[in-house]
C-alpha positions, 0 to 999 in steps of 0.5 A, spaced: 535 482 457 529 477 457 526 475 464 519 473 467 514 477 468 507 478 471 502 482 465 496 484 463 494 484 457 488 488 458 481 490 464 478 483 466 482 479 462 486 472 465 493 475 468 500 471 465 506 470 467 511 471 461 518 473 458 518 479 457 524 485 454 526 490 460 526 497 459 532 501 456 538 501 462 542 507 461 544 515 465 540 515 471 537 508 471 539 502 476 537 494 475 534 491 480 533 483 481 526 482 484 527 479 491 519 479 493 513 483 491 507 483 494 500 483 490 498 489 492 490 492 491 492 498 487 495 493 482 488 490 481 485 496 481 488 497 474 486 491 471 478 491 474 477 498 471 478 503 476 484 505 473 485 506 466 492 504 464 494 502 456 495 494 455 499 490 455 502 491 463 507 489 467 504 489 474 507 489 481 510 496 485 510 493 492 518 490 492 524 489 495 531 486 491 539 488 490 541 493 485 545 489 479 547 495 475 547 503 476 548 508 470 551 513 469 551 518 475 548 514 480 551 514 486 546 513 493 546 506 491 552 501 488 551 493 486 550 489 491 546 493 495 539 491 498 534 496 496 526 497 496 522 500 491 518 506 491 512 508 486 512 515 488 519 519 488 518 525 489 522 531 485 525 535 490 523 541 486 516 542 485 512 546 490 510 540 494 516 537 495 519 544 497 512 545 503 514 538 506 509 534 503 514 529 497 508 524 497 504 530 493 510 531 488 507 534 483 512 530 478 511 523 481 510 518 475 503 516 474 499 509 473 504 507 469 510 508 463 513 505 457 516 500 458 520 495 455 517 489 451 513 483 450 517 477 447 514 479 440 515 485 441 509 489 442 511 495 446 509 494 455 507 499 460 510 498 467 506 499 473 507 506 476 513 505 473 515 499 475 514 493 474 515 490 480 512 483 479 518 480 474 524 478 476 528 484 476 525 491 474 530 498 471 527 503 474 529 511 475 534 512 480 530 516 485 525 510 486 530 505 490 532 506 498 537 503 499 536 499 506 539 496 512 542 488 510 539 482 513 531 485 513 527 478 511 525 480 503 518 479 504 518 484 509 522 488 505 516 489 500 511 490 505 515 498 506 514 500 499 507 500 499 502 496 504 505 498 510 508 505 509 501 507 508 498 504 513 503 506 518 503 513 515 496 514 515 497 512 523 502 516 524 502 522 519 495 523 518 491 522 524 497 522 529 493 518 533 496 519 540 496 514 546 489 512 549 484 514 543 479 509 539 482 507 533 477 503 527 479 500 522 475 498 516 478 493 511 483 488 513 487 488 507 494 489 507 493 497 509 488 495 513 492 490 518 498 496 517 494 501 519 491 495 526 499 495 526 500 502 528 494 504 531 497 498 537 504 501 537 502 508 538 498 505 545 491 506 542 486 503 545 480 499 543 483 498 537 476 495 533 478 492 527 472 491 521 471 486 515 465 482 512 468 476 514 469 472 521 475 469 517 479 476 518 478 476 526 485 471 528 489 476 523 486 482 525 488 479 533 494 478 531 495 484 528 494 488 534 487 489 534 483 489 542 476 487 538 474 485 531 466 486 528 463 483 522 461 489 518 453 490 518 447 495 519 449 494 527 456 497 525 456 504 528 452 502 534 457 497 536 462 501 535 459 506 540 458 501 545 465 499 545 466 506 545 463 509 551 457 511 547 460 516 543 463 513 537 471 512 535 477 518 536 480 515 529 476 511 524 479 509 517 477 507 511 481 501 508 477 499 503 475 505 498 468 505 497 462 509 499 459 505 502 465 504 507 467 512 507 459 513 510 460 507 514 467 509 517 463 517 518 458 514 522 462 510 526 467 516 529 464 521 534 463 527 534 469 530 534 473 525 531 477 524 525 475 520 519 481 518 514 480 515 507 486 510 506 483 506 501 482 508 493 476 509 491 473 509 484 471 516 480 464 514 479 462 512 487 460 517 490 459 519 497 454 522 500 452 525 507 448 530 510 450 538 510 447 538 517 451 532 519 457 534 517 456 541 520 454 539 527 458 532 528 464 537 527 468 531 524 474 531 520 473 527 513 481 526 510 484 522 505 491 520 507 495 518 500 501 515 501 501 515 509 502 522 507 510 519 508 517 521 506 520 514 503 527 516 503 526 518 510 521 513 513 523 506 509 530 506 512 526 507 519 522 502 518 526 497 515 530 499 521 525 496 527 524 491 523 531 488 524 530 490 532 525 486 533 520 493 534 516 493 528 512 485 526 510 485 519 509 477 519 502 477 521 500 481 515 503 476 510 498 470 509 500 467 503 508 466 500 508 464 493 511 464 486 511 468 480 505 462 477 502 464 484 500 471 482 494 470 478 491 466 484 492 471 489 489 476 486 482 472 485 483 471 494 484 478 494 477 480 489 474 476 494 477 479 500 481 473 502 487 472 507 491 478 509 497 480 503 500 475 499 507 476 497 512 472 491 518 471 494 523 470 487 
């Protein structure tokens, strides 16, 4: 089956939108008809070169839609249903899945897998084994949630991805608790979930940090109680909005070294750093030995917002419906499919909050 589908034919080259051939349906499997999908960066870092994937791409993993088909075999999901993608499923088998942590999974899919073809035939992978920025996608069974009807598509998508880890991080991760100091640096999609959790969990101040005073009105509306552009006064800053002492939580949304030193910096003594942005293999972070043993902070990765999505989509999704959980600030831009290639050029220059396809 033929369908419209946003791919990469190989590191900084031009994106296209083109027709492309689905993967192979059959036992196990399920087709999705896209209904929103959002850019996400973890998509752009595999066409920039942090990831390595093989060309030609279909990109995309942050999406919502309805199931059109199952295989054989398939059972928590049936035609009609509205479902969000997961790029990470987990087995349910290996050691992780078995110790409580699925987003670890041992055996989960990879930068990307085989996957369908171009309209001449030349053989496509598909993005964490998705594919999602096309108009439908066949995916492996455990890697659609069912959810609740009636949550808006666009929102819908933001769960499979963006806000699952930057809500998880919050959540999971840090467990931020009610009156400690939360900074968020980069406010990307992550960025603002994080802001968005970081509120929610009754944090105070909140300090949200991007190099562009242009962020400020989406970080305020996201949650944030203050908003810094990022500079070599940062960490003072923060202190002073802080009682002199630096922030309980700080985190890291970006994925550069220069970013994990300054989120370090900025955390009291005491305090937790968590790196929620993917960084590349080559940046490496450097801080002092005698800092490290006499801040006593803590310096975490949270992947995946350390989240369950069987378990966390469908309550998120749920908040969503009851008017707890706003996901509106964080999406900037709503946009067609002939939409995508510019917004991953705002995205590269650290525009707007989350641009979504809606299908």
């Amino acid at each position: 089956m033929s369908v419209k589908a946003l791919v990469s034919r190989g590191r900084d080259t031009p994106l296209a939108v083109e027709d492309v051939e689905l993967p192979e349906f059959g036992p196990g499997r399920v087709r999705v008809r896209i209904r929103a999908a959002g850019v996400c960066h973890s998509d752009l870092s595999m066409i920039n070169g942090t990831l390595a994937p093989p060309f030609p791409l279909v990109l995309g993993h942050e999406a919502s839609g309805v199931v059109v088909e199952v295989g054989n075999g398939v059972t928590h999901v049936a035609p009609g249903d509205d479902v969000v993608l997961n790029w990470s499923p987990a087995c349910r088998q290996c050691w992780y899945c078995t110790h409580g942590e699925p987003h670890l999974c041992e055996k989960a899919v990879g930068p990307s897998r085989p996957g369908g073809t171009t309209a001449d035939g030349t053989p496509l992978h598909v993005a964490l084994g998705l594919g999602a920025l096309a108009e439908e996608a066949v995916v492996a069974a455990k890697a659609v949630v069912p959810v609740p009807a009636g949550v808006p598509a666009a929102e819908a998508a933001l769960l499979g991805c963006a806000v699952m880890t930057g809500i998880g991080a919050v959540r999971h991760t840090a467990q931020v608790r009610e009156g400690e100091s939360v900074l968020v640096i980069g406010l990307g999609g992550v960025g603002l979930s994080v802001v968005t959790a970081a509120r929610a969990a009754g944090a105070a101040p909140v300090i949200a940090v991007d190099v562009t005073e242009a962020k400020r009105p989406l970080a305020l509306a996201a949650g944030a109680s203050d908003y810094l552009v990022s500079d070599d006064t940062l960490s003072k800053a923060v202190r002073g909005l802080t009682g002199g002492r630096g922030a309980d939580h700080a985190f890291e949304c970006v994925g550069r070294s220069s970013t994990i030193q300054a989120a370090w910096r900025a955390a009291r003594r005491g305090g937790h750093v968590t790196v929620v942005g993917m960084g590349a293999l080559d940046d490496l972070v450097q801080l002092s030995a005698l800092d490290v043993f006499h801040s006593a902070k803590v310096l975490r990765s949270s992947y995946y917002g350390g989240s369950d999505p069987d378990r966390d989509v469908p309550a998120l999704a749920a908040s969503i419906l009851d008017g707890s959980l706003d996901l509106g600030p964080l999406i900037t831009d709503r946009i067609d499919l002939d939409g995508a290639p510019a917004a991953f050029e705002r995205m590269t220059r650290g525009e707007g909050g989350r641009s979504v396809v809606i299908f």
